[in-house]
SESEBA-815651 format. One line per 5 residues: their letters; for each residue x negated, y negated, z of N, C-alpha, C, O. Coordinates in Angstrom, 3 decimals. Layout:
REM SESEBA-815651
a> X/Y/Z/X/Y/Z/X/Y/Z/X/Y/Z; ...
REM end
This chain:
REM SESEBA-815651
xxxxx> -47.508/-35.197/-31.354/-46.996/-35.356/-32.690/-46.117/-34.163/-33.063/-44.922/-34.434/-33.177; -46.424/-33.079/-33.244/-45.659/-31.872/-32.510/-44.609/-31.630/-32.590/-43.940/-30.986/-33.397; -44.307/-32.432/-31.266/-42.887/-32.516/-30.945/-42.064/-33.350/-31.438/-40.888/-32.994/-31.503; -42.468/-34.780/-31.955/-41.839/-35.215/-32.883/-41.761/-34.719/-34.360/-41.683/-35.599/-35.217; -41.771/-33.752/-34.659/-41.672/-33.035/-35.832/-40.593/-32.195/-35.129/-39.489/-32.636/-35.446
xxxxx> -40.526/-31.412/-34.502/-39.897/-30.563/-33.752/-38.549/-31.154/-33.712/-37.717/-30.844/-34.564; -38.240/-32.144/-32.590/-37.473/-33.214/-32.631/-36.383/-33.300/-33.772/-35.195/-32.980/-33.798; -37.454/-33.995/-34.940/-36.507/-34.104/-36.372/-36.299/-33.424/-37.134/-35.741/-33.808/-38.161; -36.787/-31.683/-36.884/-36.109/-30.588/-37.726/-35.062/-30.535/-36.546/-33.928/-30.889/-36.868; -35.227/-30.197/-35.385/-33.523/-29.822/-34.863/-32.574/-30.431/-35.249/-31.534/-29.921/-35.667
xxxxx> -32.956/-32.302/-35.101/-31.815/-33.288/-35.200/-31.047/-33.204/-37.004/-29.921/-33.672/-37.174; -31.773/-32.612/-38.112/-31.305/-32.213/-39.136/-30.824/-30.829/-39.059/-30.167/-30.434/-40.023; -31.037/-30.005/-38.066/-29.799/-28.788/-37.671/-30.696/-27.213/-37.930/-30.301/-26.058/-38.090; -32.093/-27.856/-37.873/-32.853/-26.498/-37.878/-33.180/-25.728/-36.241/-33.162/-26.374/-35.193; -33.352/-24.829/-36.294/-33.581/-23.654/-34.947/-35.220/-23.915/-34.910/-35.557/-23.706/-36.075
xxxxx> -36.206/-24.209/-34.281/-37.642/-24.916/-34.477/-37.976/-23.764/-33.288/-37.441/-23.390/-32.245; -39.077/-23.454/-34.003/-40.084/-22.394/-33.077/-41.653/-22.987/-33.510/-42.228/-22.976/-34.598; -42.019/-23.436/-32.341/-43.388/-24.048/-32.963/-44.201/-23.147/-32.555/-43.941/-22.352/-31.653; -45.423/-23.206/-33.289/-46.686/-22.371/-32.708/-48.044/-24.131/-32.866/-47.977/-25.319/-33.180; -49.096/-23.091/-32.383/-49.821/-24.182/-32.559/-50.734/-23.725/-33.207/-51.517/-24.667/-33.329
xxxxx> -51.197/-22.745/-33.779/-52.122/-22.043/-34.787/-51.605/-21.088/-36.152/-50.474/-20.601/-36.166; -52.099/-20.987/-36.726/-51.806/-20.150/-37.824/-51.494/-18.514/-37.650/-50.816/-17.702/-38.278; -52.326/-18.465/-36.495/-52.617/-16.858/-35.896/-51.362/-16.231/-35.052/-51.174/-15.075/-34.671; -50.421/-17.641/-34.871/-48.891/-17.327/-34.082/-47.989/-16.861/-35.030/-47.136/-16.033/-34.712; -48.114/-17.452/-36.554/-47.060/-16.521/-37.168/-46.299/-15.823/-37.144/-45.077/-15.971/-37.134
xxxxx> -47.183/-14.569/-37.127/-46.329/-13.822/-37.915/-45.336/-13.036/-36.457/-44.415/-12.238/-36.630; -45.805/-13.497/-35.170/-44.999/-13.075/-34.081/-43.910/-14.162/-34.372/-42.833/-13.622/-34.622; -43.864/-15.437/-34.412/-42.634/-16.213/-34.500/-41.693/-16.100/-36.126/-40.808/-16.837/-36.562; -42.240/-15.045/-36.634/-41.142/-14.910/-37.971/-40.627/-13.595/-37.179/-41.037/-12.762/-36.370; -39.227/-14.006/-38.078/-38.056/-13.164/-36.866/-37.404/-12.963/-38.654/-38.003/-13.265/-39.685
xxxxx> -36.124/-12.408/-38.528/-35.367/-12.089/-40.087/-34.098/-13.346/-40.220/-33.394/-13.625/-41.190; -34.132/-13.857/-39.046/-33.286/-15.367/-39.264/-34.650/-16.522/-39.328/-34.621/-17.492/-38.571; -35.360/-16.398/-39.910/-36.498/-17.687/-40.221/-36.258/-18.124/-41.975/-37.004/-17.631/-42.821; -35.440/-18.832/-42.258/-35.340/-19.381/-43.622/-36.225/-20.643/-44.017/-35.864/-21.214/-45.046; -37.374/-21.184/-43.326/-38.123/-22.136/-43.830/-39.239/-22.009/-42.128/-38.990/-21.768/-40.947
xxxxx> -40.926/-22.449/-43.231/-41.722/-22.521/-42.668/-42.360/-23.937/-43.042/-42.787/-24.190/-44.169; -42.371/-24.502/-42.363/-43.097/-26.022/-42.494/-44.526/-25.154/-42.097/-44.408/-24.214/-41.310; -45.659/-25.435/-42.566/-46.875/-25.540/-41.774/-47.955/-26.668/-42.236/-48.235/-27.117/-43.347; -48.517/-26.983/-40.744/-49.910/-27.425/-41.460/-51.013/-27.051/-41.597/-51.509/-26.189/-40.872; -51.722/-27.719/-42.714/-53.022/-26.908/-43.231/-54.078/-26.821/-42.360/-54.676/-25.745/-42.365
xxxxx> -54.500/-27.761/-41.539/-55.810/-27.338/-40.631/-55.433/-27.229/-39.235/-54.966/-28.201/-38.641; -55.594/-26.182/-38.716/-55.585/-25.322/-37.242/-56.538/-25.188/-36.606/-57.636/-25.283/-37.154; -56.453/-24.983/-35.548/-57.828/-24.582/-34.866/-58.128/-23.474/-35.059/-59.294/-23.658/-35.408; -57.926/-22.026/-35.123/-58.484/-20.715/-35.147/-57.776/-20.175/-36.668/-58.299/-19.150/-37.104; -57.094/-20.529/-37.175/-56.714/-20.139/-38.340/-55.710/-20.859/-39.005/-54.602/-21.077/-38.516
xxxxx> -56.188/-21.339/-40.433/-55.517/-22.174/-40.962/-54.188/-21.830/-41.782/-54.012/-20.722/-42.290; -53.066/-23.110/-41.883/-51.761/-22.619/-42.283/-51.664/-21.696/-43.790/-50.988/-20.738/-44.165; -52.494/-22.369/-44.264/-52.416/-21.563/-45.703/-52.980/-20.136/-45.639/-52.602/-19.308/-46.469; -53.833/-19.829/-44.725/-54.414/-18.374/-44.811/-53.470/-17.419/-44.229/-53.238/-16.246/-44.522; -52.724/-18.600/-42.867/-51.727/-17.332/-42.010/-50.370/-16.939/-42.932/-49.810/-15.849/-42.820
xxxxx> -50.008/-17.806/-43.695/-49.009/-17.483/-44.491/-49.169/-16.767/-46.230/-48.373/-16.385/-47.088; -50.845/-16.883/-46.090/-51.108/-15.278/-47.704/-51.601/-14.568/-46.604/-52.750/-14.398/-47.014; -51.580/-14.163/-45.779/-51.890/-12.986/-44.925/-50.439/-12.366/-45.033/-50.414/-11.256/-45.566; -49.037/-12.967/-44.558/-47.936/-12.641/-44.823/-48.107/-12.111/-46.045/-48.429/-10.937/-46.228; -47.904/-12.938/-46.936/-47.148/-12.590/-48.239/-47.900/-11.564/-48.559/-47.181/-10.705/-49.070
xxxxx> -49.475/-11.089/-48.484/-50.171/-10.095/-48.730/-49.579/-8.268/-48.313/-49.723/-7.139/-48.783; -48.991/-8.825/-47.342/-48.247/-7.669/-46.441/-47.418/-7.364/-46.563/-47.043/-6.237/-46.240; -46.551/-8.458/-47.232/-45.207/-8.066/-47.714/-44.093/-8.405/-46.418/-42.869/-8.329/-46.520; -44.760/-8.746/-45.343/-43.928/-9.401/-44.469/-42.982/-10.337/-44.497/-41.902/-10.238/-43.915; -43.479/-11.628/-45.419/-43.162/-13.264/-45.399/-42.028/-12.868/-47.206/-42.444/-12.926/-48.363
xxxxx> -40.442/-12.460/-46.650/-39.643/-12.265/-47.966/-39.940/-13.617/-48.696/-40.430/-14.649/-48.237; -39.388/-13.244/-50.318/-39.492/-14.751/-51.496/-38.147/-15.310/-50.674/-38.268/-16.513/-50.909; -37.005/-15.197/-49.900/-35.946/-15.863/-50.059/-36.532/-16.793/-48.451/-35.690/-17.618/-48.096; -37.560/-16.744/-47.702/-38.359/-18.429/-47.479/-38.704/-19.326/-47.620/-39.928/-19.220/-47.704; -38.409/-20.332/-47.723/-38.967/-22.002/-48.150/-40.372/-21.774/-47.299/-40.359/-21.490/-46.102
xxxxx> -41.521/-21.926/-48.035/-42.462/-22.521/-47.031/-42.828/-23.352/-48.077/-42.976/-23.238/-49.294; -43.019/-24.992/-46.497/-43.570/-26.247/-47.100/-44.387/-25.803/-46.196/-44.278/-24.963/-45.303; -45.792/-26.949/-46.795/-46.739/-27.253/-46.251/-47.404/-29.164/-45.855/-46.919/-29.898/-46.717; -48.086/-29.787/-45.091/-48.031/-30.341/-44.419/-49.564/-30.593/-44.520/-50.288/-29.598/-44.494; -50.296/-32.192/-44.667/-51.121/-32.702/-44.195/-51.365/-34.092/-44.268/-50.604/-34.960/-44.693
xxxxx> -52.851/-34.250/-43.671/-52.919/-35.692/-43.858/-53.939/-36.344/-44.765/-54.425/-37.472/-44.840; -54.139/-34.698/-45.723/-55.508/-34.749/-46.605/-54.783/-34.507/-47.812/-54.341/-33.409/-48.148; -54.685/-35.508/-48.409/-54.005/-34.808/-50.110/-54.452/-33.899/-50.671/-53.852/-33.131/-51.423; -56.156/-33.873/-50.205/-56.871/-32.732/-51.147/-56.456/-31.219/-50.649/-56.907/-30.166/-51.099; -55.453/-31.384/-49.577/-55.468/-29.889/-48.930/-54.415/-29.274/-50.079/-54.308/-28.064/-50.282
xxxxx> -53.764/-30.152/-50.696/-52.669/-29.190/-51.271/-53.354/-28.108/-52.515/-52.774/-27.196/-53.104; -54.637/-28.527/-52.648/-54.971/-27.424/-53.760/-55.385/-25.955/-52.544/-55.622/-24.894/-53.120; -55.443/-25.939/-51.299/-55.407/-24.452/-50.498/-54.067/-24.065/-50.438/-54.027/-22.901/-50.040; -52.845/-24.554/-50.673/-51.568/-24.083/-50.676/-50.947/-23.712/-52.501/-49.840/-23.784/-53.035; -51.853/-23.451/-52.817/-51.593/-23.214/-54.560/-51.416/-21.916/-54.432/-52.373/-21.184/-54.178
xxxxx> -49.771/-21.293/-54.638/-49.574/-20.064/-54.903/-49.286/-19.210/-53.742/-49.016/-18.014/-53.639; -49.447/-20.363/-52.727/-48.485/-20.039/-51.535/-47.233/-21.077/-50.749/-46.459/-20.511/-49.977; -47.138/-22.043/-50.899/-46.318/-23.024/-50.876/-45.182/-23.025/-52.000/-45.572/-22.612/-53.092; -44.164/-23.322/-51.941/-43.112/-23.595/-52.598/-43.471/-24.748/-53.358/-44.234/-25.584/-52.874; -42.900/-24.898/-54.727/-43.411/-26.227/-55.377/-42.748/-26.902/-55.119/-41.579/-26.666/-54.813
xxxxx> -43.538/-28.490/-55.176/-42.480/-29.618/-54.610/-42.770/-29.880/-52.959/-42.498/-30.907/-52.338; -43.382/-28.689/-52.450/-43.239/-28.161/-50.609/-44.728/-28.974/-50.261/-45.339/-28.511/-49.299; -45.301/-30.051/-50.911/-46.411/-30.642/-50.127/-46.042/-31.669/-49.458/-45.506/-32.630/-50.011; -46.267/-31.620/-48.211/-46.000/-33.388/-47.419/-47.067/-34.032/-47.086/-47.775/-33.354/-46.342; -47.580/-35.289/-47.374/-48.669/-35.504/-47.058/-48.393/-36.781/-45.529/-47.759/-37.829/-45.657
xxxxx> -48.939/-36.391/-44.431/-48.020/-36.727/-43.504/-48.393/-37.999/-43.308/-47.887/-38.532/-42.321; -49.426/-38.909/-44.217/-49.891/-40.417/-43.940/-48.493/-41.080/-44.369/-48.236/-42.122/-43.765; -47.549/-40.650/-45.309/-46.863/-41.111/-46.089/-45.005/-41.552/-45.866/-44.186/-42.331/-46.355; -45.078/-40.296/-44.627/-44.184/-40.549/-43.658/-43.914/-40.243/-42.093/-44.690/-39.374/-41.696; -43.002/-40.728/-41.059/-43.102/-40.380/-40.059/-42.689/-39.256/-39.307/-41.875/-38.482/-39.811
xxxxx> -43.233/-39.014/-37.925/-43.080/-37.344/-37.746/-41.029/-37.276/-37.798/-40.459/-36.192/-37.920; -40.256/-38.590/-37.682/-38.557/-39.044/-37.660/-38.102/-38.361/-38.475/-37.230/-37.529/-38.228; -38.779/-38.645/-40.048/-38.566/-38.316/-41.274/-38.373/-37.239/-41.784/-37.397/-37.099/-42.520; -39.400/-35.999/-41.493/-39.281/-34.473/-41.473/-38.231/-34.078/-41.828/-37.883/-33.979/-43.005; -37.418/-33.727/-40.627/-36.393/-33.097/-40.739/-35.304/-33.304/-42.090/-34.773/-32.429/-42.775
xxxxx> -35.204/-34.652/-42.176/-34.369/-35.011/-43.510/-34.831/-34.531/-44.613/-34.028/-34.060/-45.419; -36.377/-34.541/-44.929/-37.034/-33.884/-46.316/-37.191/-32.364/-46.319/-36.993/-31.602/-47.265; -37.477/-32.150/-45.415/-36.862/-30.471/-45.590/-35.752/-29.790/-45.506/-35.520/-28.585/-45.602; -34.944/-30.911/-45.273/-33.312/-29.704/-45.486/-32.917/-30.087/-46.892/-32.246/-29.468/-47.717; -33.629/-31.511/-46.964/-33.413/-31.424/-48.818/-33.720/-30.470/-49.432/-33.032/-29.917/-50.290
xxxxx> -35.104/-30.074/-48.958/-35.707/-29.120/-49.811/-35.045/-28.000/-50.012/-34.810/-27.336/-51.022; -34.732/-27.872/-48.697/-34.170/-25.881/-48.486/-33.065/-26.295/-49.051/-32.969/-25.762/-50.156; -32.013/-27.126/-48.780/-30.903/-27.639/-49.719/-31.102/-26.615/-51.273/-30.749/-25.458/-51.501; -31.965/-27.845/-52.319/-32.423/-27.489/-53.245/-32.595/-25.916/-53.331/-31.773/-25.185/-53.883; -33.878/-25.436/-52.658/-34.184/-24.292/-52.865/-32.783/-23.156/-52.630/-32.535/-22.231/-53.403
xxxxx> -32.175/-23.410/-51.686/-30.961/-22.092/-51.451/-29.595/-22.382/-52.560/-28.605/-21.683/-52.777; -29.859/-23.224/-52.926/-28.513/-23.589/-53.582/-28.525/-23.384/-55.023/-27.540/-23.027/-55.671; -29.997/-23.690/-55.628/-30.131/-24.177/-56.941/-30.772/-22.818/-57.379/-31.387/-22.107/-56.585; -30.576/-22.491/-58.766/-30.749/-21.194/-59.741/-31.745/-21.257/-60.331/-31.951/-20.278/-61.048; -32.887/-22.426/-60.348/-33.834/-22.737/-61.299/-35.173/-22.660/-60.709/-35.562/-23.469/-59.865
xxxxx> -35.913/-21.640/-61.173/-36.931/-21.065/-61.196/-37.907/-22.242/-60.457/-38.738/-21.864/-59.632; -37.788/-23.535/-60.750/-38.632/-24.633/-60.558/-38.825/-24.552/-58.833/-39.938/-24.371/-58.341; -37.865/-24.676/-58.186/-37.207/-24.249/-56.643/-37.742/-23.172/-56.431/-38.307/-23.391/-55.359; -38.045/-21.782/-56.800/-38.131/-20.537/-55.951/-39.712/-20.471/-56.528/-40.355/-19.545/-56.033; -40.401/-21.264/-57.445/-41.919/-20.693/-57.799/-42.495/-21.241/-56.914/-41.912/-22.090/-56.240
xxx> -43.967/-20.854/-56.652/-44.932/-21.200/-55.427/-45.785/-22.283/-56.253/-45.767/-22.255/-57.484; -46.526/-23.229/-55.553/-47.202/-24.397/-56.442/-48.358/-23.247/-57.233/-48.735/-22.094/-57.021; -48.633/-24.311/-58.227/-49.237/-23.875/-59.451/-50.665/-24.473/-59.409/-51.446/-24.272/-60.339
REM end
């Protein structure tokens, strides 16, 4: 599944570095990383913890999109205040094809647009 995610961020024109845990992070953020898709449950460490471990550090800059990603609606209340608002995908809802198109909307939105609504983290 993976790789079809992978797949449809390149084919929308993103540079895709996958990891497969939360704990790969912060080695695959580089200073050309402008959006983090993750998902919420990992095997050794989950997406929402590896990315407030960032922001805690001061590593993970505000000028990042991070969405987040599941197949549990209830997960989006662990991405509250670390996710971008708007940045929940709940992945029953679409296919791994689809991706890529909804997040360049997003980052679209987010890099382009001046309104606070775009750059705040969910609430």
């Amino acid at each position: 599944m993976r790789e079809g995610y992978a797949q449809s961020l390149e084919k929308a024109g993103f540079d895709v570095r996958a990891g497969a845990d939360g704990n790969e992070l912060e080695k695959l953020l580089t200073p050309d990383v402008e959006v983090i898709l993750s998902d919420t449950d990992m095997p050794v460490m989950d997406g929402p913890d590896a990315v407030e471990q960032l922001l805690d550090l001061g590593i993970l800059s505000d000028s990042v999109l991070v969405l987040a990603m599941s197949d549990e609606e209830s997960n989006a209340e662990k991405w509250r205040g670390i996710a971008h608002h708007a940045g929940f995908f709940n992945k029953n809802r679409f296919s791994p094809g689809d991706i890529g198109e909804r997040v360049m909307s997003h980052f679209r939105n987010f890099s382009n647009s001046n309104s606070l609504l775009w750059r705040m983290r969910m609430l």
